[in-house]
VEXDREN-2710 file (C-alpha; in Angstrom, 1 decimal):
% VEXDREN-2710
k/r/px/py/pz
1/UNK/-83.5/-16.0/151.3
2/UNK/-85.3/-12.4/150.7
3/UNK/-83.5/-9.3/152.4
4/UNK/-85.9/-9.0/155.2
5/UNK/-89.5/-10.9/155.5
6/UNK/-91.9/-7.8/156.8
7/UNK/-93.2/-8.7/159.8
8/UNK/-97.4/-8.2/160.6
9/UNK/-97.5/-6.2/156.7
10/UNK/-101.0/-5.5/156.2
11/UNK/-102.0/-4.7/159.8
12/UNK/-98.7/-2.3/159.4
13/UNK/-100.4/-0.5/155.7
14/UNK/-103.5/-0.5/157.0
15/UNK/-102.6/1.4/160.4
16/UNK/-101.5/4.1/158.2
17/UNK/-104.9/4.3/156.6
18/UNK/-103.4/6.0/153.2
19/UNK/-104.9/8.3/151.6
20/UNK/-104.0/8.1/147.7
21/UNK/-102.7/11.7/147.2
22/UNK/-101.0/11.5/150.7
23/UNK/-97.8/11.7/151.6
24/UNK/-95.9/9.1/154.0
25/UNK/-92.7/7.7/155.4
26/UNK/-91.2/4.8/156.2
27/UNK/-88.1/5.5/158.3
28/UNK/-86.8/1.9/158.2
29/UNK/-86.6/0.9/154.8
30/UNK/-85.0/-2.3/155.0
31/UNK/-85.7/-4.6/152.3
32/UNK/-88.4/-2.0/151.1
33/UNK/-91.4/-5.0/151.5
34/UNK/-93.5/-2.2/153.8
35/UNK/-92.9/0.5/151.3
36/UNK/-94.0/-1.8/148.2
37/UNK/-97.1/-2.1/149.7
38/UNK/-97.5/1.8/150.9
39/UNK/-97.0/2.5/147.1
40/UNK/-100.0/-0.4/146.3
41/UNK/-102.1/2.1/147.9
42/UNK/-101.1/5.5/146.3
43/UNK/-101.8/7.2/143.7
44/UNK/-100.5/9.4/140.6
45/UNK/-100.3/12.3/143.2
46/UNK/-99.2/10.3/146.3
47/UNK/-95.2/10.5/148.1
48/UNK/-93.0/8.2/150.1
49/UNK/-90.1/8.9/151.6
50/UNK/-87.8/6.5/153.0
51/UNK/-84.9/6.8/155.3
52/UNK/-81.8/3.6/155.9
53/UNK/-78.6/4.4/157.1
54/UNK/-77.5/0.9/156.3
55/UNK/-75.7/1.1/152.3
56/UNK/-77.1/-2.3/151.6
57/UNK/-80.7/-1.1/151.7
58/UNK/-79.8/1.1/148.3
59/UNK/-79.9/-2.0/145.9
60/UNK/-83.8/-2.5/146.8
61/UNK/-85.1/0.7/146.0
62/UNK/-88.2/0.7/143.5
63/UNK/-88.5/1.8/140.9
64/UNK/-90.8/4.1/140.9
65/UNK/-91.3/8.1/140.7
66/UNK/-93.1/8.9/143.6
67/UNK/-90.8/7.2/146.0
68/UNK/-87.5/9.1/147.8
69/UNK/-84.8/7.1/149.5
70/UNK/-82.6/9.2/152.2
71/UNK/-79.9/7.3/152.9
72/UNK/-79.6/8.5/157.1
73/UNK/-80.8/7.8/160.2
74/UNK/-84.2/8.2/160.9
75/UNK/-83.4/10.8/164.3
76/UNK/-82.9/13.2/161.1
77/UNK/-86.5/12.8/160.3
78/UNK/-87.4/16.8/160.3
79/UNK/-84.7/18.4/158.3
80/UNK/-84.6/15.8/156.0
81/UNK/-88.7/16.4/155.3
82/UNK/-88.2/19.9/155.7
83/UNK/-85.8/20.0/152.7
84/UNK/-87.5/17.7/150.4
85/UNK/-90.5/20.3/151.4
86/UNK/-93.0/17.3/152.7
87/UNK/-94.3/18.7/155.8
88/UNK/-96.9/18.1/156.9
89/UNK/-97.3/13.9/156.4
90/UNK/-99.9/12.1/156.5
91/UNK/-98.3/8.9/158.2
92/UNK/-95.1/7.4/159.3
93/UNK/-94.5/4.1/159.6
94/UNK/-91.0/2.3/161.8
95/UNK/-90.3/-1.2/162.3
96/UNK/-87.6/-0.9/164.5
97/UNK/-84.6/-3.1/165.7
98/UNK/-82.4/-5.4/162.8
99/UNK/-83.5/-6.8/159.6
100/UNK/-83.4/-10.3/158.6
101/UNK/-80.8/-9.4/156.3
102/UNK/-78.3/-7.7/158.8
103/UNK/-78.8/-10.8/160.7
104/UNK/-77.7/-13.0/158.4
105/UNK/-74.9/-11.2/157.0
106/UNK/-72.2/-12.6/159.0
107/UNK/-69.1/-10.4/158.7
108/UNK/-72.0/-7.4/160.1
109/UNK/-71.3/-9.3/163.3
110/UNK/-75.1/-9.3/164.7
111/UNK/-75.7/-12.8/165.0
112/UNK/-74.3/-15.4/168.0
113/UNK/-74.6/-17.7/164.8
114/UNK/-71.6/-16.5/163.0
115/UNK/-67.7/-16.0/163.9
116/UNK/-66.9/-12.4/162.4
117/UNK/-65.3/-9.4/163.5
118/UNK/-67.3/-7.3/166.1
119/UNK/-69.0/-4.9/164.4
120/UNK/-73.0/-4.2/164.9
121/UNK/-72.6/-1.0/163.1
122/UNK/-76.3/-0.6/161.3
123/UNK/-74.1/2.8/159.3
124/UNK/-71.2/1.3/158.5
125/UNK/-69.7/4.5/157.9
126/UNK/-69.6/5.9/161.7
127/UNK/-66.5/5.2/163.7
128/UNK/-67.9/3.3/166.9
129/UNK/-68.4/-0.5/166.6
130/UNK/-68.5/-3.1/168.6
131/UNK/-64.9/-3.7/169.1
132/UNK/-63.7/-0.3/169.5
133/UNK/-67.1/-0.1/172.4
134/UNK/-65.2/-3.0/174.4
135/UNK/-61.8/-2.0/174.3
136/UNK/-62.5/1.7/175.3
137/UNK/-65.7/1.7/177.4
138/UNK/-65.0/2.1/181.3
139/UNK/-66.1/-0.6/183.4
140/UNK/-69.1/1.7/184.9
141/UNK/-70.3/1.9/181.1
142/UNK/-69.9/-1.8/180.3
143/UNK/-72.2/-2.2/183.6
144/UNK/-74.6/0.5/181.9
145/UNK/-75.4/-0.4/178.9
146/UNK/-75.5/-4.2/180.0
147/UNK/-77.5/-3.4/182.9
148/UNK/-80.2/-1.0/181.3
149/UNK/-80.5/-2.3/177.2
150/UNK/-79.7/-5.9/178.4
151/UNK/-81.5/-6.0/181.8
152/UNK/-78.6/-8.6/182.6
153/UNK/-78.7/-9.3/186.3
154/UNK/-75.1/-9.9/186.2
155/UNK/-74.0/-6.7/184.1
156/UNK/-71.6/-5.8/187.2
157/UNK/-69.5/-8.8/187.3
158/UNK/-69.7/-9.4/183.5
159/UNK/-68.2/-5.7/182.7
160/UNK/-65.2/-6.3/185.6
161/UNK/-64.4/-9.6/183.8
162/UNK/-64.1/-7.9/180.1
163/UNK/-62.6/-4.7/181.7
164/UNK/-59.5/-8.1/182.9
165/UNK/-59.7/-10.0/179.9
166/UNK/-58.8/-7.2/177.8
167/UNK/-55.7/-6.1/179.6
168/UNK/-54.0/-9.4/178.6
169/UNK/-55.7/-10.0/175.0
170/UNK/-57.9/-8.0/172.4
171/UNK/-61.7/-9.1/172.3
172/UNK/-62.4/-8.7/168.1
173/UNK/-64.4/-11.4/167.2
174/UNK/-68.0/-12.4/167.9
175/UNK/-66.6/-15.8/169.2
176/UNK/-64.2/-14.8/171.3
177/UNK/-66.9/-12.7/173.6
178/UNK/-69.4/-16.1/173.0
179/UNK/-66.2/-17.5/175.1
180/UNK/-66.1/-14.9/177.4
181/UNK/-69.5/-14.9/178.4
182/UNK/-70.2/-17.9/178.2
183/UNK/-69.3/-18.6/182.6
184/UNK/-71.9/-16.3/183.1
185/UNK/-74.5/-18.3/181.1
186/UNK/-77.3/-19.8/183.6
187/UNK/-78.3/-23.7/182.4
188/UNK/-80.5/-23.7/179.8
189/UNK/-81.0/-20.4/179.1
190/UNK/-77.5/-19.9/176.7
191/UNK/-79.1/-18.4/173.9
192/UNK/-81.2/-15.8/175.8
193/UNK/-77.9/-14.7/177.5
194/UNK/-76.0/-14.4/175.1
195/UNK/-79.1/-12.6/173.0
196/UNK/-79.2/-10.1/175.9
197/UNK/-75.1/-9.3/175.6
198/UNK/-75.2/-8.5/172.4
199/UNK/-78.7/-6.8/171.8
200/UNK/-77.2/-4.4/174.7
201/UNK/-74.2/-3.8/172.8
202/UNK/-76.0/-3.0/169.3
203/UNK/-78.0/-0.7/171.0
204/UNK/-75.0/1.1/172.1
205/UNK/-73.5/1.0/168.7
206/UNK/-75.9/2.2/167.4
207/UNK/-77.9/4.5/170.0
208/UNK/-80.7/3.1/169.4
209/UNK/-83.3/4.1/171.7
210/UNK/-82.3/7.9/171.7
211/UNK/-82.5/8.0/167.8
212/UNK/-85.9/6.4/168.9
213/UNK/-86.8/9.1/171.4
214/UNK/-85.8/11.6/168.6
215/UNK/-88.3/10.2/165.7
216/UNK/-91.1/10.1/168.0
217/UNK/-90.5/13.6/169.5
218/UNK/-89.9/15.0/166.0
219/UNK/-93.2/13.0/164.7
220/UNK/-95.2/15.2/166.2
221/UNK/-93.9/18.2/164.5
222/UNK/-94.3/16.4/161.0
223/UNK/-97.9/15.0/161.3
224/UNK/-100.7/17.0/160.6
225/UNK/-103.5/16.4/162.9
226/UNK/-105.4/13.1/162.0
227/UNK/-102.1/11.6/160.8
228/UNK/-101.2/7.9/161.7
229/UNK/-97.9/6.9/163.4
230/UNK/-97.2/3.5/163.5
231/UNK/-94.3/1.5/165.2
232/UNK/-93.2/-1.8/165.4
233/UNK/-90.4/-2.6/168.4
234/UNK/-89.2/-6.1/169.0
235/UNK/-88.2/-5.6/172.9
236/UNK/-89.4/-4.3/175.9
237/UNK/-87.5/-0.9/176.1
238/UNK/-88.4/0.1/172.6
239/UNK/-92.2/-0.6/173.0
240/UNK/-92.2/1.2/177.1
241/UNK/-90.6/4.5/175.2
242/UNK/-93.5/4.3/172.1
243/UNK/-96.6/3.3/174.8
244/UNK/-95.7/5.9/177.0
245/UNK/-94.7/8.2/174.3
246/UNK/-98.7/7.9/172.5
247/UNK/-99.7/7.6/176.5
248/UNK/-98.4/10.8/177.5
249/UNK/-96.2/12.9/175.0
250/UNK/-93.0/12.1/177.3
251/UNK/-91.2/9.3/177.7
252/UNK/-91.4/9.2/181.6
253/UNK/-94.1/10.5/183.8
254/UNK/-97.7/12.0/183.5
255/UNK/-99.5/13.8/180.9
256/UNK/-98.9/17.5/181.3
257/UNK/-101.9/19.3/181.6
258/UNK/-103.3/23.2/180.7
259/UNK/-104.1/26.3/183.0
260/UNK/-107.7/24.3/183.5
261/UNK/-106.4/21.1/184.3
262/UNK/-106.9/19.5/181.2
263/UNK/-104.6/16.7/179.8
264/UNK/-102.9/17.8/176.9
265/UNK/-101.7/14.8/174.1
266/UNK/-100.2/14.8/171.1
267/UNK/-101.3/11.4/170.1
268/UNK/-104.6/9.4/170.6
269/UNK/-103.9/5.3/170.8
270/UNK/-105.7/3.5/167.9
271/UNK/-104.6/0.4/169.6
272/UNK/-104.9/-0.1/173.6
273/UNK/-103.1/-3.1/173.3
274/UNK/-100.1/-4.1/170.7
275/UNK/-101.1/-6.4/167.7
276/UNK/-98.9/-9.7/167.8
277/UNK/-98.3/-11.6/165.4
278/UNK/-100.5/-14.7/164.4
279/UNK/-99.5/-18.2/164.5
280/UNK/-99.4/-18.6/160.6
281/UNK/-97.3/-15.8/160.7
282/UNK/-94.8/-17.3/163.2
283/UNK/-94.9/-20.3/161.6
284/UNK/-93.5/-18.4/158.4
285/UNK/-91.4/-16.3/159.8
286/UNK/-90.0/-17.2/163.9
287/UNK/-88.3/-13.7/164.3
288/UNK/-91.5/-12.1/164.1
289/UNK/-92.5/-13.5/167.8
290/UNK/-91.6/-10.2/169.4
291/UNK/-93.2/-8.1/167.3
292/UNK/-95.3/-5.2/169.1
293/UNK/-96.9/-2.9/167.1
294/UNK/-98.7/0.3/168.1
295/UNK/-100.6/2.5/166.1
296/UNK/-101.7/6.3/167.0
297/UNK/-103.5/8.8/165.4
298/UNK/-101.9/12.9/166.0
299/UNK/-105.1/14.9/167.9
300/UNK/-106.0/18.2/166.9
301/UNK/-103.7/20.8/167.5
END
């Protein structure tokens, strides 16, 4: 099985519209399948930069001279550019949320397929994972996260159970929540419960959508006007933060606007609507079904 099967490739490259002597970034490295094919396109004079948190992305890095792994979080997007001296960029590309392989890695403790230890850390070197997040998290947090990154109707009664259950007995393994959630399960709809409990978790973990809020905010600083971003988000509260982010330059809210009324944007949307995946895709690869992508293009400054 390959590290992780890039989902909607060519509609991603092409988004970018590379120039040959450009310089681009992907900030989710991954396998590297998106940055093979950036490098396709470029030429002698061309640049990419990668960022991964994740240690396991270092054994797929190419070989080749005009590409730069940095092995940390994409929120660090400016500094890092800023001291490799590669602003301005010409695109950035994110395909956001878990790779295939972190999936199926089972002591990394993603999956509801595997019994590992609770982990979900994407940077295995940080100190908060998944265990440490339910034995130490108050119940108002529990309700939070499980409330607003797993829309979970029943995020209030599900945090007051965990908040019992781990009085009497640890929680430290991916099957012993399975067992703890599992009353709260409706019929039929196991999977996508369960799904929703632990995507609300990872997020946590891994503070995923304010790292999120960070690249886009700090991708307008890096562009240079006529630059492409393009983003690929797998669920509803990633996608909401990049459409109204292109929308409006704010995550929340309208436009602002200048002394004469006019509505000022840092981005333009190449695409009005996000591009889905085909069905030969999904019928290659199933965990590309939620795949939104949306493509902008930075406006003059």
């Amino acid at each position: 099985m390959s590290y992780h099967d890039p989902v909607l490739l060519h509609a991603c490259v092409d988004g970018l519209r590379i120039q040959p002597s450009g310089t681009y970034v992907d900030v989710t490295f991954g396998g590297g399948g998106h940055s093979r094919e950036i490098l396709k396109h470029l030429g002698p004079e061309g640049r990419l930069f990668a960022f991964d948190q994740d240690n396991d992305a270092a054994a797929n890095v190419p070989d080749d001279e005009r590409f730069t792994l940095i092995p940390h979080n994409f929120k660090y997007l400016k500094n890092y550019l800023k001291l490799y001296r590669a602003i301005p960029v010409d695109g950035i590309l994110a395909d956001l949320g878990v790779s295939s392989h972190q999936f199926d890695e089972a002591g990394r403790g993603f999956s509801i397929r595997f019994d590992a230890a609770l982990d979900m850390r994407m940077n295995s070197q940080q100190g908060l994972d998944a265990q440490k997040l339910l034995e130490t998290y108050s119940e108002e947090d529990l309700r939070r996260i499980f409330r607003e990154y797993g829309e979970l109707p029943e995020a209030g009664k599900l945090a007051r159970h965990l908040i019992n259950v781990r009085g009497d007995r640890p929680i430290k393994t991916t099957q012993q929540l399975m067992d703890l959630i599992r009353p709260f399960m409706r019929r039929g709809q196991e999977h996508t419960f369960a799904a929703q409990v632990f995507q609300s978790i990872r997020i946590e973990v891994n503070d995923e959508l304010d790292s999120l809020r960070h690249l886009l905010r700090q991708s307008v600083e890096v562009l240079r006007p006529g630059g492409r971003l393009v983003v690929m988000s797998y669920h509803s509260l990633e996608d909401r933060l990049v459409k109204n982010f292109i929308r409006s330059g704010k995550f929340e809210g309208e436009a602002e606007k200048d002394l004469f009324g006019n509505t000022k944007v840092p981005y333009k949307a190449i695409t009005r609507k996000p591009i889905r995946p085909d069905e030969q895709e999904l019928e290659r690869n199933n965990r590309a079904r939620s795949a939104l992508l949306r493509i902008a293009e930075k406006n003059e400054e």
